[in-house]
C-alpha positions as CSV (number, residue, x, y, z in Angstrom):
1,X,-2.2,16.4,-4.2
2,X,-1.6,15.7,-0.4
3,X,0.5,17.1,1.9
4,X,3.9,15.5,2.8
5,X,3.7,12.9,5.7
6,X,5.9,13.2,8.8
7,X,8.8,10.9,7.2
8,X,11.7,9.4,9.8
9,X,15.1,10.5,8.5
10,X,16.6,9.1,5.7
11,X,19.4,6.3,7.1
12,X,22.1,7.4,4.3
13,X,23.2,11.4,5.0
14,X,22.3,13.8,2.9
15,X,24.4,14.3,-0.7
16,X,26.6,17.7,0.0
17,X,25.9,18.7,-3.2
18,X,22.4,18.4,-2.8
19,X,22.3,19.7,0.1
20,X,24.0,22.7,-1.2
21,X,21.6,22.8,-4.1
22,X,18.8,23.2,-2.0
23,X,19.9,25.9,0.2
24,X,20.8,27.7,-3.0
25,X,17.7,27.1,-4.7
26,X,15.3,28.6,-1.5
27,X,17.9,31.8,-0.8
28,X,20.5,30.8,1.5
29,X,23.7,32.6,0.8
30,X,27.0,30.7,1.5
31,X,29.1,33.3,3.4
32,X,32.7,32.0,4.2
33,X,34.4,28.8,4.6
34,X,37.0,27.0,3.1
35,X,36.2,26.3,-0.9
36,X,36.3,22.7,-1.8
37,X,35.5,21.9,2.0
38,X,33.3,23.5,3.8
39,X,30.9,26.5,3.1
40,X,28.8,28.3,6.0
41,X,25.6,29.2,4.7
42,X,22.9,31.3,6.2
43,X,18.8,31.9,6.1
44,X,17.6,34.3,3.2
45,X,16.6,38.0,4.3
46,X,15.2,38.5,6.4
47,X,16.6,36.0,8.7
48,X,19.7,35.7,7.2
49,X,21.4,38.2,9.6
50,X,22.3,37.1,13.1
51,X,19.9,34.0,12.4
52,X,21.6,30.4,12.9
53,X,24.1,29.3,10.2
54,X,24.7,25.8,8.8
55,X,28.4,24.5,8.2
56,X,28.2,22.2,5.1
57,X,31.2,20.1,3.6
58,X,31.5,19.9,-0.1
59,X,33.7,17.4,-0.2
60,X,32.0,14.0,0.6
61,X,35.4,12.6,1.5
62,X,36.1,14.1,4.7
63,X,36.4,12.3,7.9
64,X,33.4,14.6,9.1
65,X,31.3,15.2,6.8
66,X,28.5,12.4,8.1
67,X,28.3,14.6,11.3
68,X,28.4,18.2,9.9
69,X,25.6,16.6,7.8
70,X,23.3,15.0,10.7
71,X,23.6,18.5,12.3
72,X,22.9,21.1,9.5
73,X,19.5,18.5,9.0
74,X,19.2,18.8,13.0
75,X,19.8,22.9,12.7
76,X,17.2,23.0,9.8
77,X,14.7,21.0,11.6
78,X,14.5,23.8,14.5
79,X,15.4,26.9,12.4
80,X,12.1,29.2,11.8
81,X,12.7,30.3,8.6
82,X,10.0,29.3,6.5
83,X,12.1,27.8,3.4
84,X,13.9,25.6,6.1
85,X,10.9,22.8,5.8
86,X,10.4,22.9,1.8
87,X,14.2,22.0,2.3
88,X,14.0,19.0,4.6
89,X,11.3,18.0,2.9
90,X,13.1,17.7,-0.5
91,X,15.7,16.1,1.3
92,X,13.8,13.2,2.8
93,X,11.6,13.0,-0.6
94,X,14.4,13.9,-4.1
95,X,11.8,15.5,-6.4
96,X,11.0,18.2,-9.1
97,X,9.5,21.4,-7.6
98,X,6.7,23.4,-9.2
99,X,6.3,26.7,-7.6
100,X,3.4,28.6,-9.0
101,X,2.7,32.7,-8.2
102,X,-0.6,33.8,-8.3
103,X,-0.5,38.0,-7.8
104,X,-4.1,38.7,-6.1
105,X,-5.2,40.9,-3.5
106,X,-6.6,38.3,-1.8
107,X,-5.3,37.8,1.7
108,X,-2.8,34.8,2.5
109,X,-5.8,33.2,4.5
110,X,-8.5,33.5,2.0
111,X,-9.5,29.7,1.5
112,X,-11.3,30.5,-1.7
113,X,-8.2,31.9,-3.1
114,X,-6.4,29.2,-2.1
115,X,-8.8,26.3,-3.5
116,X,-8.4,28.5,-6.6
117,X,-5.1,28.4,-6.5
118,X,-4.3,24.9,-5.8
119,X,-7.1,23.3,-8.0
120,X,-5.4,25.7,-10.9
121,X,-1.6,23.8,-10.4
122,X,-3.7,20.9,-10.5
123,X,-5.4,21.4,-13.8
124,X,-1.6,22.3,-15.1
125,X,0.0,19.3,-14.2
126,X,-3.2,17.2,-15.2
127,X,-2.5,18.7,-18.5
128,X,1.1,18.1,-18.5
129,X,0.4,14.1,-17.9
130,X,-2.2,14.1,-20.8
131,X,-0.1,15.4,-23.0
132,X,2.5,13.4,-21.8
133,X,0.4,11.0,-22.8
134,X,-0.4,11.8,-26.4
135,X,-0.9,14.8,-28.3
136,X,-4.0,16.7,-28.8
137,X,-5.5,20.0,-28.4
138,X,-8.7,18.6,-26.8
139,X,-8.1,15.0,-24.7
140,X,-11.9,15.6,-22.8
141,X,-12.0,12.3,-21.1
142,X,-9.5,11.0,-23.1
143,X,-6.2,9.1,-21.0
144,X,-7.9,10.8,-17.6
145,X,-7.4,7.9,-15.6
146,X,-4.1,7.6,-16.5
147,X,-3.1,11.1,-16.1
148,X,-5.0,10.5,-12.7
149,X,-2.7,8.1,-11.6
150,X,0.4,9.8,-12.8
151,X,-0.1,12.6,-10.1
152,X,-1.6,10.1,-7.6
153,X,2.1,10.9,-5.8
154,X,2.1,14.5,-5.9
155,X,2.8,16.3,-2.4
156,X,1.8,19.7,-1.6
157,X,4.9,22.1,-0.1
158,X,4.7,23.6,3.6
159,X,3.3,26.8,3.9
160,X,1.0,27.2,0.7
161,X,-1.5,30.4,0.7
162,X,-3.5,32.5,-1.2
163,X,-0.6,33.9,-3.6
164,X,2.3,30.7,-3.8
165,X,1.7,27.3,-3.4
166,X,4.9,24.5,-4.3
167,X,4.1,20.6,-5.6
168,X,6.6,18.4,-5.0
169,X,6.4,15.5,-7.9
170,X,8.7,12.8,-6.3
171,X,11.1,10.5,-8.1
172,X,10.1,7.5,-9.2
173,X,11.7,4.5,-11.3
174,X,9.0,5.2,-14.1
175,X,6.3,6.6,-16.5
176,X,3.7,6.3,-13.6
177,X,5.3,9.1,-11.4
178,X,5.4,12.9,-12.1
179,X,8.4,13.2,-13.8
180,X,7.3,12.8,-17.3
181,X,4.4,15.0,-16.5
182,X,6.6,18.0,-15.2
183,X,8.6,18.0,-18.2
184,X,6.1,18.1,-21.1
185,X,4.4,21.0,-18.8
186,X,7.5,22.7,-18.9
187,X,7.7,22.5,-22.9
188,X,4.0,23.3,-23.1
189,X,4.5,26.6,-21.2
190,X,7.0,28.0,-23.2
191,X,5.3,27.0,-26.3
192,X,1.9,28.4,-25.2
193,X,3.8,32.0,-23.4
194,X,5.0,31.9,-27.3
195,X,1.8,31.2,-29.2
196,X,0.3,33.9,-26.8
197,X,3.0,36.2,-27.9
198,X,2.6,35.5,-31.2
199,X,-1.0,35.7,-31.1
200,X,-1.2,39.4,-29.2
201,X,1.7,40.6,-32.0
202,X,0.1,39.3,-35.2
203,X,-3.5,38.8,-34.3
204,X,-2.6,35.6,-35.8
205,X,-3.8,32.1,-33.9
206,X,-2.1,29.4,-36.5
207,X,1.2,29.6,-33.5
208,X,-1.5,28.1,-31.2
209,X,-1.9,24.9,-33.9
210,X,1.7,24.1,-33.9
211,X,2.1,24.4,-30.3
212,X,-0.2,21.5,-30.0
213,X,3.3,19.5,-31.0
214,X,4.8,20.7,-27.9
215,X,1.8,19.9,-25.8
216,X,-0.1,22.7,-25.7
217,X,-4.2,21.9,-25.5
218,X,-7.3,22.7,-24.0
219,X,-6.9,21.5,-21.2
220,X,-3.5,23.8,-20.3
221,X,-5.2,27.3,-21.8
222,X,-8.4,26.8,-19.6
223,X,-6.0,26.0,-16.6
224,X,-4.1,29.4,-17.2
225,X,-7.0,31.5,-18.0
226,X,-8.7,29.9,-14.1
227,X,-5.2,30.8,-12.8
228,X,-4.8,34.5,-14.3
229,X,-8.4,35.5,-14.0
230,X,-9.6,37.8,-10.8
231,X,-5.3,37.7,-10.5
232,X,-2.9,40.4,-11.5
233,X,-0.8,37.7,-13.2
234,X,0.9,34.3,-12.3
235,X,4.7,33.1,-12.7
236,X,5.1,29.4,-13.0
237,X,8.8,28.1,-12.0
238,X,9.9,24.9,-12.4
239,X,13.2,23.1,-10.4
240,X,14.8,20.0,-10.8
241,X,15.5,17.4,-8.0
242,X,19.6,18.4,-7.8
243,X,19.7,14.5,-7.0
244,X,18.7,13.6,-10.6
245,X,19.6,17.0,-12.8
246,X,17.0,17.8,-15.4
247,X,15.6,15.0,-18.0
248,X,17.2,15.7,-21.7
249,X,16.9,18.4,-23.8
250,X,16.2,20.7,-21.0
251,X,17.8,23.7,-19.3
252,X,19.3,23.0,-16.1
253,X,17.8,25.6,-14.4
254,X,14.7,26.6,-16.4
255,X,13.4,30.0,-16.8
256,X,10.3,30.9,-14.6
257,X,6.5,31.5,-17.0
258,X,4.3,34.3,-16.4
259,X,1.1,35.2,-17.7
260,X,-1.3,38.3,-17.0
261,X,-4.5,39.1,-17.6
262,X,-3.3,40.8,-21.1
263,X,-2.9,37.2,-22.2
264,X,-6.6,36.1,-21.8
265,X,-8.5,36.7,-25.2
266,X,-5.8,34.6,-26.8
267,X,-5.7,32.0,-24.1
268,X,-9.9,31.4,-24.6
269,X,-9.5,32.2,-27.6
270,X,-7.4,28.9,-28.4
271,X,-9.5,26.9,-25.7
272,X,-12.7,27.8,-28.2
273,X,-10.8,26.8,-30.8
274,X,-9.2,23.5,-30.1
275,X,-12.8,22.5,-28.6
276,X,-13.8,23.1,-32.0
277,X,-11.1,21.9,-33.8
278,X,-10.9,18.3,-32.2
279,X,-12.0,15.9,-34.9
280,X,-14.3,12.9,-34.1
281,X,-12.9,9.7,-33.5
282,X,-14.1,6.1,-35.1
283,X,-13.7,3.8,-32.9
284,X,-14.8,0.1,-32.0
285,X,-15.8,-0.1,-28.4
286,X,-16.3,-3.3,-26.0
287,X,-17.9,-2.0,-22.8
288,X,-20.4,-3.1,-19.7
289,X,-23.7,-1.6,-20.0
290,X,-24.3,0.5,-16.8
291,X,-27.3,2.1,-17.7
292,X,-30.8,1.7,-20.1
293,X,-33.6,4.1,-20.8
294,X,-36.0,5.2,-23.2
295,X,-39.1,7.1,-23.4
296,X,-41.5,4.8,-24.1
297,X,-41.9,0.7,-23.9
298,X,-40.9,0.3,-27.3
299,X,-38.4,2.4,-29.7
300,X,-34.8,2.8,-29.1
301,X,-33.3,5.0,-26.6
302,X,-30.0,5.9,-24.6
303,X,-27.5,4.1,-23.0
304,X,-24.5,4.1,-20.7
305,X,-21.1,2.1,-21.0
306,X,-18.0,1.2,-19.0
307,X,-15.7,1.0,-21.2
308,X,-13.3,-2.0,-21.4
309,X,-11.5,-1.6,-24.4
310,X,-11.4,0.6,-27.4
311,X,-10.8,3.9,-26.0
312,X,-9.2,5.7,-23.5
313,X,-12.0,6.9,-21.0
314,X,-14.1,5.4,-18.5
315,X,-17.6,5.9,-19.6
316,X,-19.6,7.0,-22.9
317,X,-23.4,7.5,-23.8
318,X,-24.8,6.6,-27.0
319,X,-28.4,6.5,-29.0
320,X,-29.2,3.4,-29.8
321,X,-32.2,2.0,-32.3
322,X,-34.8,-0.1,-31.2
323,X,-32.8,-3.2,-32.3
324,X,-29.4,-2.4,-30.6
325,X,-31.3,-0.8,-27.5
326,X,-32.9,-4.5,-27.2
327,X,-29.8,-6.4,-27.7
328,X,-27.7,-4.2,-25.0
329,X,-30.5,-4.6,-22.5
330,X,-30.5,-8.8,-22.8
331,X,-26.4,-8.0,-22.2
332,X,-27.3,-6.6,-19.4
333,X,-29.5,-8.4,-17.8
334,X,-27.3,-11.5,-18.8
335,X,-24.5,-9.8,-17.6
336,X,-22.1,-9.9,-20.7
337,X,-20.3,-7.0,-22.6
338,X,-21.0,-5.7,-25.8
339,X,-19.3,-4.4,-29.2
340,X,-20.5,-1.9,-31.2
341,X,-18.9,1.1,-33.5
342,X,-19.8,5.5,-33.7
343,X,-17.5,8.2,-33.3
344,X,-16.7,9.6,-29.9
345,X,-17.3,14.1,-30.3
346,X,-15.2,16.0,-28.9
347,X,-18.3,18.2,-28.0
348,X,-18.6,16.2,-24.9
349,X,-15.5,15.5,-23.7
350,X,-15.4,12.0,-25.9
351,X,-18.2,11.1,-23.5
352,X,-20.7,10.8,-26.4
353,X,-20.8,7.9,-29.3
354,X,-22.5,9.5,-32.0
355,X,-23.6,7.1,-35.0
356,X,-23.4,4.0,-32.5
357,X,-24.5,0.7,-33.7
358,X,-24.1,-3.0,-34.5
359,X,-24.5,-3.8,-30.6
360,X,-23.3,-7.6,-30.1
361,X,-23.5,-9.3,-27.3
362,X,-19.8,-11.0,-26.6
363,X,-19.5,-14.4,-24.5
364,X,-17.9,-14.4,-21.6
365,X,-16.2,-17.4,-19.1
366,X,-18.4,-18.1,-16.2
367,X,-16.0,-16.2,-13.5
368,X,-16.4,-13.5,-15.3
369,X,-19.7,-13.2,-16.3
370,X,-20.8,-13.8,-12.3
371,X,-18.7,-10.5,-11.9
372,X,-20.6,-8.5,-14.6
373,X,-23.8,-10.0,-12.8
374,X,-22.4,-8.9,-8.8
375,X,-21.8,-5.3,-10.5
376,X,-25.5,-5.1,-11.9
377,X,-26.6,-6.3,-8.2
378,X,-25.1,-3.7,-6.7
379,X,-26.3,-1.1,-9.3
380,X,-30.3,-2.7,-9.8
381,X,-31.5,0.8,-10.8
382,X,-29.7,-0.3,-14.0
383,X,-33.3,0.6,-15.9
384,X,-34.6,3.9,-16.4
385,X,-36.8,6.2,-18.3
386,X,-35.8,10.1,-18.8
387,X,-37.4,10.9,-15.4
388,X,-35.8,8.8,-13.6
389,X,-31.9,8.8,-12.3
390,X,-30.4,8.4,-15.9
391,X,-27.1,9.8,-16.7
């Protein structure tokens, strides 16, 4: 997440509805003016009385309404109320708005609190773009890279401190922006505020294994439980961008989440459990070897891939005999990729190939290969023993 870049305005006005949206959405109250023309709107409490108002048409066809538009943005660019820039910001960039609560006695300028804070939302929406991705209730290192790059547009809201901090997720014409992440975090909340629910009423956890359909996983329970710990509570509220109205099947305005620290035995009670619950995964892997050692000359020992294909994550380690340990180190050194099979464990992350074998060397093109051989140049340490700067 980054914060929002001084952007030039728009050339095409504002939308009157959205406009109108917006000023609804952050307090504004629309006191007066004609209905189905104009409405005058002013600041929420407490600058709402006796500060500046904004005259806004609501209907686009009006010989005036370019103007009155140009100068409610100009009025809104020097007013001091606070919501005044989260408003021009969503103006000059149509997005979904995640506001998240976090009720702690810190003080507004505690950075701690605030790191705390903001790498919490983080972890939420990471886990709303994994599970956007695919289902599961642990995805370790599972699809990270493209849950990465799902967020990689994210922009953090003026004025974030210790207690509230707003993400902006910005529009975009696919899967690779926030949208899709937003929305499953949405579902997810509900479904895990119900498993909790359930949970605390029954003593019960089996409301925690179906919620895994709605997206519910690991990965969301140990973000809430970072978020609600030290805290009295959080409240999550979600907002569509007015420009776009709310993806299908969901509420046009959704109802705000909150979670307190009541809710924590079941919340790590489920992260234990879908940790342990996560089955291992066969899988045939073709990777770069970035990484040999072993305790002695001879025998087998460990060994670190890139992976290219076969999985979803960047890197595993594996165990190799004396045989394959041989064969992956001649890859190396010839700079080709192997193939072998294992299991990637959920016990670290699907980091780890358990059972790995049946390493083959695979040929590659001579571009190529001179690649692989430039990336084991600039990595020569490539050799190691379990002294040395292994993995």
């Amino acid at each position: 997440m980054r914060p929002p870049a001084d952007a030039p305005r728009p050339a095409e006005p504002a939308d009157p509805a959205v406009l109108g949206a917006l000023l609804a959405r952050h307090g504004w109250r629309r006191r007066g003016g004609t209905t189905g023309r104009y409405g005058r709107w002013t600041p929420p409490p407490p600058n709402g009385t006796g500060g500046p108002s904004l005259l806004v048409p609501e209907d686009p066809a009006l010989p005036d309404t370019a103007d009155l538009l140009a100068e409610a943005r100009t009025a809104l660019e020097r007013s001091t109320d606070p919501t005044a820039r989260h408003i021009l910001l969503a103006l000059t960039t149509p997005g979904d708005e995640i506001r998240c609560v976090r009720r702690t006695p810190a003080p507004d300028a505690d950075w701690t609190a605030q790191d705390r804070l903001r790498a919490g939302v983080r972890a939420l929406l990471t886990a709303g773009a994994l599970a956007a991705r695919a289902t599961a209730g642990h995805h370790g290192a599972r699809h990270r890279r493209t849950a990465e790059a799902a967020l990689g547009g994210l922009l953090l809201g003026p004025g974030g401190s210790a207690r509230e901090l707003t993400v902006l997720a910005p529009l975009g014409p696919g899967a690779t922006y926030g949208r899709p992440a937003v929305a499953v975090l949405l579902t997810a909340l509900y479904a895990a505020r119900d498993a909790t629910d359930y949970q605390r009423a029954t003593g019960r956890t089996d409301a925690f294994t179906a919620a895994v359909r709605a997206g519910v996983c690991r990965e969301l329970t140990e973000a809430l439980v970072g978020l609600v710990a030290g805290a009295e509570g959080i409240r999550v509220h979600l907002a569509w961008a007015p420009a776009a109205g709310p993806p299908p099947g969901h509420a046009a305005h959704p109802e705000p989440v909150e979670f307190s620290p009541g809710d924590l035995p079941a919340l790590r009670a489920a992260s234990a459990r879908y940790l342990c619950d996560e089955p291992a995964v066969p899988v045939r892997l073709t990777g770069t070897v970035a990484h040999l050692w072993r305790e002695s000359p001879g025998g087998g020992g460990s060994v670190r891939l890139r992976v290219l294909a076969g999985a979803d994550v960047g890197e595993v380690r594996a165990e190799l005999g004396e045989t394959d340990y041989r064969a992956a180190g001649h890859a190396h050194l010839a700079g080709r990729p192997v193939r072998l099979d294992g299991r990637l464990e959920s016990g670290g992350g699907f980091r780890r190939l358990a059972d790995a074998g049946g390493v083959l060397p695979l040929p590659v093109d001579d571009a190529e290969r001179e690649r692989l051989l430039k990336a084991l140049h600039t990595d020569p340490d490539g050799f190691g023993d379990r002294d040395g700067d292994g993995v």
